[in-house]
C-alpha positions as MATLAB code, in Angstrom:
seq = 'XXXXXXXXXXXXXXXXXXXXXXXXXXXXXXXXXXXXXXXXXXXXXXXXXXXXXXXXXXXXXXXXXXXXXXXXXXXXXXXXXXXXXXXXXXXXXXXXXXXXXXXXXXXXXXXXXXXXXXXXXXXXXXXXXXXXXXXXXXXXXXXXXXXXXXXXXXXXXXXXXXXXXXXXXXXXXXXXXXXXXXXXXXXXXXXXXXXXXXXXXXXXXXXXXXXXXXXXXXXXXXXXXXXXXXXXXXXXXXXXXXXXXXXXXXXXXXXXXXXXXXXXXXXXXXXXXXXXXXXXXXXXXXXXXXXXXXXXXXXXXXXXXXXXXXXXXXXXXXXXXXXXXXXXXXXXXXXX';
ca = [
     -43.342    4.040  -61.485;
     -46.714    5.299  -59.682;
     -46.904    6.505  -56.306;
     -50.333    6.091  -54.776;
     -52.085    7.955  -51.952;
     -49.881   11.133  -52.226;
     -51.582   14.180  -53.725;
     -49.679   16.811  -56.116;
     -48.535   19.574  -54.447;
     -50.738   21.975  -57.585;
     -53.677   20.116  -55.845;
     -52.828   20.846  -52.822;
     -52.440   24.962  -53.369;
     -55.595   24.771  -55.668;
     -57.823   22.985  -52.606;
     -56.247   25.882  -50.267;
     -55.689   28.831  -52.299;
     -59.467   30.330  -51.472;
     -58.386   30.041  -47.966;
     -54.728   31.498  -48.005;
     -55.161   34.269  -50.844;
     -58.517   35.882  -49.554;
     -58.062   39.505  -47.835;
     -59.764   40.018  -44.638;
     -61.792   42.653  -44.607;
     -63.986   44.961  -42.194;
     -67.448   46.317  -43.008;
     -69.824   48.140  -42.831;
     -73.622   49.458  -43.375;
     -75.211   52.333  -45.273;
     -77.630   54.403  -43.397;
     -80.307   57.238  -43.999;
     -79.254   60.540  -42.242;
     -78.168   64.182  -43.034;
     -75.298   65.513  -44.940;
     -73.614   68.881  -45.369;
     -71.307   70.015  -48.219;
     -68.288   72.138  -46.898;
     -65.821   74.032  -48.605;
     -62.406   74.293  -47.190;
     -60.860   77.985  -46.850;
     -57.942   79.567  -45.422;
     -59.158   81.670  -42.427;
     -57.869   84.423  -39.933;
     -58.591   84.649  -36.500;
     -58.462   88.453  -34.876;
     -58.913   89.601  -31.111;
     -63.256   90.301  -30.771;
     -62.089   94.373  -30.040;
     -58.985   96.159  -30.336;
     -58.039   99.722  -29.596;
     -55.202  101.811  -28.922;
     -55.183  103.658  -26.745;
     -53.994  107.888  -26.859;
     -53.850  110.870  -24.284;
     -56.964  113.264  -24.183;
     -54.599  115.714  -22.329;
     -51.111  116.556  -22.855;
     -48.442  115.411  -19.738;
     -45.703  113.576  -19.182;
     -46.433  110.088  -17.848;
     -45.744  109.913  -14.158;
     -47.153  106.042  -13.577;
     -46.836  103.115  -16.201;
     -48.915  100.056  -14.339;
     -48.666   97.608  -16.836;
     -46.793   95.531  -19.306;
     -47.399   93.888  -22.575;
     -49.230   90.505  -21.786;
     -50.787   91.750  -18.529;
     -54.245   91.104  -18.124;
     -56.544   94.350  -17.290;
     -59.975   95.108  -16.128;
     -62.327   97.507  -17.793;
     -62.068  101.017  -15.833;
     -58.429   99.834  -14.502;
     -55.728  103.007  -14.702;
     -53.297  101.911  -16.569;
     -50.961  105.381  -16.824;
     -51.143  108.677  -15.100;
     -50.173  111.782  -16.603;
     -48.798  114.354  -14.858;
     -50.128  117.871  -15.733;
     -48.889  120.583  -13.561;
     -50.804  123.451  -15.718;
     -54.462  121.685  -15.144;
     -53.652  121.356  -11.260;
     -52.608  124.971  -11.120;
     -55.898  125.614  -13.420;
     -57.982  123.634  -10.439;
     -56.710  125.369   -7.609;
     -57.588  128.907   -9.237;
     -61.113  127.564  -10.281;
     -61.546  126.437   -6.439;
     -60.410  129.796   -4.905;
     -62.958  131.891   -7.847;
     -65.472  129.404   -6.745;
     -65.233  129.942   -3.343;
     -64.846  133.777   -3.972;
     -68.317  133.320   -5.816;
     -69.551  131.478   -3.493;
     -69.028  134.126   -0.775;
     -70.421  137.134   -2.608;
     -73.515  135.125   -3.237;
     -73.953  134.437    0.003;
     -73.322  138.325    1.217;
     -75.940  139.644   -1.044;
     -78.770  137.378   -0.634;
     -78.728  137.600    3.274;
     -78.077  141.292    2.560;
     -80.852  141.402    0.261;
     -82.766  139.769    2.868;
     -82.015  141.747    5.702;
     -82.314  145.246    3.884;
     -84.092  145.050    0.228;
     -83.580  148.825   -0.526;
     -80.078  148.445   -0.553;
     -79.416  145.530   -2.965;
     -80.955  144.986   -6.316;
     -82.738  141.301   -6.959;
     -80.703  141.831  -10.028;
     -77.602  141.991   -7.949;
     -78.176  138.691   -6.674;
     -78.836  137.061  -10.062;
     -75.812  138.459  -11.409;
     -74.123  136.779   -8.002;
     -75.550  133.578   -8.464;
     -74.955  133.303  -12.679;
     -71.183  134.029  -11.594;
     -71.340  130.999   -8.922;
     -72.274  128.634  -11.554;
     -70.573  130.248  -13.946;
     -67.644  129.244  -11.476;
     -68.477  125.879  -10.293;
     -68.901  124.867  -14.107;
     -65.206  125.935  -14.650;
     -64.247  123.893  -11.898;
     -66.020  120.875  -13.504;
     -64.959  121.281  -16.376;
     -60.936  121.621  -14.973;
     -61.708  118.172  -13.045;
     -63.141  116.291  -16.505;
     -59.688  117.210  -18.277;
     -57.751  116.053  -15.138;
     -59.389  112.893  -14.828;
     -58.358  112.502  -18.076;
     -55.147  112.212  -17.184;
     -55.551  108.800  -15.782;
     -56.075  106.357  -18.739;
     -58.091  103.184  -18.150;
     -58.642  100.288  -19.782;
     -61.725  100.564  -22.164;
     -62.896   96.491  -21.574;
     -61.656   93.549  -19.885;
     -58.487   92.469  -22.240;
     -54.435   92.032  -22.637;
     -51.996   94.935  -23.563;
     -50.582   93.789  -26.963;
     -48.723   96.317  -27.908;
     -46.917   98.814  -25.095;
     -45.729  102.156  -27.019;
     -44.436  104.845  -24.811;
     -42.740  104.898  -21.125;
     -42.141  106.479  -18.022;
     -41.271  109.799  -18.708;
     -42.443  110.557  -21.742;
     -44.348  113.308  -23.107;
     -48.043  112.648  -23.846;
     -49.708  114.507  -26.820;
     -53.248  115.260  -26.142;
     -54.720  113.386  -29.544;
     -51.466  111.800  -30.999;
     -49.426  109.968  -28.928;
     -50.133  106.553  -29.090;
     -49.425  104.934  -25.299;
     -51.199  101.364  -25.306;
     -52.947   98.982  -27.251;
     -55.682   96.808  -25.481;
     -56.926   93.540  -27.031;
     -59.800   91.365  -26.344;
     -59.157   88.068  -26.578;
     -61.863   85.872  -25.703;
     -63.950   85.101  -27.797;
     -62.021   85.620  -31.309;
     -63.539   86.011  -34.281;
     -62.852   83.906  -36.972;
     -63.018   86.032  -40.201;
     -63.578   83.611  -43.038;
     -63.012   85.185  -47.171;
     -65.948   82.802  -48.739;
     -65.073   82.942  -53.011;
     -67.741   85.025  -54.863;
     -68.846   81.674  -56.506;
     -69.801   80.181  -53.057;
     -71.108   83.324  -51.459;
     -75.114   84.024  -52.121;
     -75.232   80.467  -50.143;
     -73.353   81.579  -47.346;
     -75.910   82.796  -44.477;
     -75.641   83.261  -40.954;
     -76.194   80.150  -38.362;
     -74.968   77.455  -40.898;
     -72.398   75.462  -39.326;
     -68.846   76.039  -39.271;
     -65.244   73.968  -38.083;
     -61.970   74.324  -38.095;
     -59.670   72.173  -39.170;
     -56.461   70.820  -37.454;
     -52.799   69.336  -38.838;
     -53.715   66.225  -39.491;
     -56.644   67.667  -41.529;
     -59.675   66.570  -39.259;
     -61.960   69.070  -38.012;
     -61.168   70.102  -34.244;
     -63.609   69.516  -31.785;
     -65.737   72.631  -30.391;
     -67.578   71.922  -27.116;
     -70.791   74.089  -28.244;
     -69.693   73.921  -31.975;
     -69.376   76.619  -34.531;
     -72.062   78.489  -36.786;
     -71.336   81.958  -38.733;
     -72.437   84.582  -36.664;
     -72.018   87.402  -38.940;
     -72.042   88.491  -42.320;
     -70.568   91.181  -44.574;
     -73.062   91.277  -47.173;
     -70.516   92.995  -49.551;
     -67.586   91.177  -51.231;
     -64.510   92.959  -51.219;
     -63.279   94.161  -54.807;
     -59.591   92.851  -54.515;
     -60.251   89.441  -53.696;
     -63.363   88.763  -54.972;
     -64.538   87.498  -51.266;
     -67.500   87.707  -48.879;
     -66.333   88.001  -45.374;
     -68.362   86.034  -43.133;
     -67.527   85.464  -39.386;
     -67.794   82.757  -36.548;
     -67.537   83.337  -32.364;
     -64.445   81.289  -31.319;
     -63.923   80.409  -27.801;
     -60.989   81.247  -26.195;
     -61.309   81.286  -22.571;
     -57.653   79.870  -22.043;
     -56.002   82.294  -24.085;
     -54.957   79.373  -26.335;
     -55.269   80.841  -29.681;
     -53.300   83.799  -31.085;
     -55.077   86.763  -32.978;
     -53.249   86.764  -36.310;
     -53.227   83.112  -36.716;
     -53.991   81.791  -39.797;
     -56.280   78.365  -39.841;
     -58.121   76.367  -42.163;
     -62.125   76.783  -41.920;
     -65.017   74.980  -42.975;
     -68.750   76.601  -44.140;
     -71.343   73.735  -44.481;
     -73.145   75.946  -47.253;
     -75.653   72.963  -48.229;
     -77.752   70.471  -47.015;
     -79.089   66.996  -48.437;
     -81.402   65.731  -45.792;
     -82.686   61.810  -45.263;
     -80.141   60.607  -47.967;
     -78.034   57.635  -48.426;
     -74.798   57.425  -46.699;
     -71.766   55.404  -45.749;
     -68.227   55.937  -44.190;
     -65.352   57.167  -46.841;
     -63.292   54.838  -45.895;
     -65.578   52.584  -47.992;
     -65.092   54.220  -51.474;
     -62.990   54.115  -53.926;
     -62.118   56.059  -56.641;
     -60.893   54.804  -59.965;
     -59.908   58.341  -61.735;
     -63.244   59.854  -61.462;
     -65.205   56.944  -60.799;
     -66.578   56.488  -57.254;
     -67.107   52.477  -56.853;
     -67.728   50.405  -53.730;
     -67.432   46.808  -53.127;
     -69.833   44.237  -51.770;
     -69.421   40.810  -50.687;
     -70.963   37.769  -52.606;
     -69.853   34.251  -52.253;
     -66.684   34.489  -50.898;
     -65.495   37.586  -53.643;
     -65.325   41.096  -53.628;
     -68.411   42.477  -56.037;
     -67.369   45.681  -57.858;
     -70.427   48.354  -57.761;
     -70.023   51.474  -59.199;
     -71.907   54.633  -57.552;
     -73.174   57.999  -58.079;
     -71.282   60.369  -55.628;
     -72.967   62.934  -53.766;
     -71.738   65.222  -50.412;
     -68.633   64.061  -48.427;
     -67.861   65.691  -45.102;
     -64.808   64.196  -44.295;
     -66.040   61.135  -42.786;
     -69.598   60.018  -44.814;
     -70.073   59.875  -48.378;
     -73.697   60.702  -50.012;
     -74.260   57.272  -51.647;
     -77.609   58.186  -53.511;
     -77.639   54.777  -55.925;
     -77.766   52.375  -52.703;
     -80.386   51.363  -50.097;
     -79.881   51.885  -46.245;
     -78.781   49.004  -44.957;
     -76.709   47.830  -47.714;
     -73.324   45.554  -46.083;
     -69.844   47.297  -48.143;
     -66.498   46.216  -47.410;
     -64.153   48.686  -46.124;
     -60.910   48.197  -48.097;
     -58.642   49.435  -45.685;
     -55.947   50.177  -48.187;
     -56.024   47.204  -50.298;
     -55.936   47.078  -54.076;
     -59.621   45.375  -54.166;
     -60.591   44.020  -57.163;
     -63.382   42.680  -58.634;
     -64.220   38.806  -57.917;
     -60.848   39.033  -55.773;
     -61.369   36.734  -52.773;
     -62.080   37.741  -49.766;
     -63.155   36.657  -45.904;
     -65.100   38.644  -43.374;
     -63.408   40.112  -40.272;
     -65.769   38.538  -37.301;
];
């Protein structure tokens, strides 16, 4: 028996299967610009100047100001020593001085009054043992002074190592270690196969968890340069100024760095997201009648984001994938 005016149900998928089985996909559009090639090292940061800090005099400390963490200005006293044999020192030098001092002062106006009865040579020896005596006296007030220790540079006591009490060893006993902070430097081991193209001012970034470089306000660019790779590791140290006015980052981190060591410029390029790679194939797809048009490409620089694209045109249309299993002459729609 025939049934007229209904239509198989095989007809029905085949009239709509275009429209139900294509993938919606996103593009987007190759451009001409500027690309760098980075390679992705495991990097230190450390405080810009560090020093610990010892007694030029020996004394016990009498005053202990700070704390590890506290903040400090440069010339701030941080201890005092107490040195009772320098202060007895001063107070002699004062009394020879003033004792000088006097007998200078007797045999010039005697000289003056009555030059038969003192020698000019009298009155140079005078005066060589008043300088001789304020010198001493000088040189007694340099040593006290360094009893009081101050901070060499605006920084942050990292390490504390003695207290109140304690006896200070002129040369050897370590009291405080001062840190500064901000900026950091970020010490970066380049491998020897990398390192004739390192040079100072290329750009540099740091990477965060989630892999993507970290955003610096002025941005990053080696600073400094080693020029000498170091014999255990086979590395070139170069270094970058890092900001940190907040105190944020910890000396003795560990980060991962980036060194843009080359530079294609006016190239071909187009957003990762729209390659593919099929085992070492790069291929990206482009959209003709309806399907998804398999193109393989030459690969050049990535940066993370853009892909050198040197076999395509600017202004070239891809798809963008988006995690899909694309295939060639798959079906596929335009996002609008």
């Amino acid at each position: 028996m025939k049934i007229s005016g209904l239509i198989p149900l095989c007809c029905i998928f085949c009239l709509l299967g275009n429209s139900l089985l294509a993938l919606e996909l996103g593009t987007c559009t190759t451009s001409r610009g500027d690309i760098h090639r980075w390679i992705t090292v495991p990097a230190s940061l450390t405080a810009w100047q560090r020093t610990v800090l010892v007694a030029k005099v020996t004394g016990n400390i009498r005053t202990l100001s700070v704390d590890i963490g506290d903040r400090v200005g440069a010339g701030q006293v941080l201890i005092e020593l107490e040195v009772p044999e320098l202060q007895a020192q001063l107070l002699k030098a004062k009394a020879k001085l003033v004792a000088a001092e006097s007998d200078l002062k007797r045999l010039s106006q005697t000289r003056a009054k009555s030059p038969d009865l003192i020698l000019p040579q009298d009155v140079e020896d005078a005066r060589a043992r008043e300088a001789g005596a304020r010198a001493e006296l000088l040189a007694i007030e340099a040593q006290l002074e360094f009893s009081r220790i101050r901070a060499p540079f605006d920084g942050v006591i990292t390490r504390r190592l003695a207290d109140l009490g304690a006896l200070a060893v002129a040369q050897n006993t370590e009291l405080l270690e001062v840190s500064q902070l901000h900026p950091l430097r970020l010490c970066i081991p380049v491998p020897e196969t990398e390192a004739a193209r390192a040079r100072v001012g290329q750009p540099v970034r740091l990477l965060g968890e989630s892999g993507q470089p970290l955003a610096e306000p002025s941005g990053l660019k080696l600073n400094r340069s080693a020029l000498n790779l170091e014999i255990a590791t086979r590395t070139l140290t170069v270094q970058a100024d890092l900001n940190n006015e907040g105190l944020s980052r910890l000396p003795g981190s560990f980060v991962l760095a980036q060194v843009a060591l080359e530079q294609h410029q006016g190239v071909t390029l187009a957003p990762l997201a729209a390659l593919v790679m099929e085992k070492t194939q790069g291929v990206v797809f482009v959209h003709a009648d309806g399907k998804a048009k398999r193109v393989p490409v030459k690969l050049g620089f990535q940066d993370g984001q853009m892909v050198e694209l040197p076999d395509l045109k600017p202004g070239q249309q891809l798809l963008l994938p988006a995690g899909n299993a694309l295939t060639d002459g798959a079906a596929v729609s335009l996002k609008p």
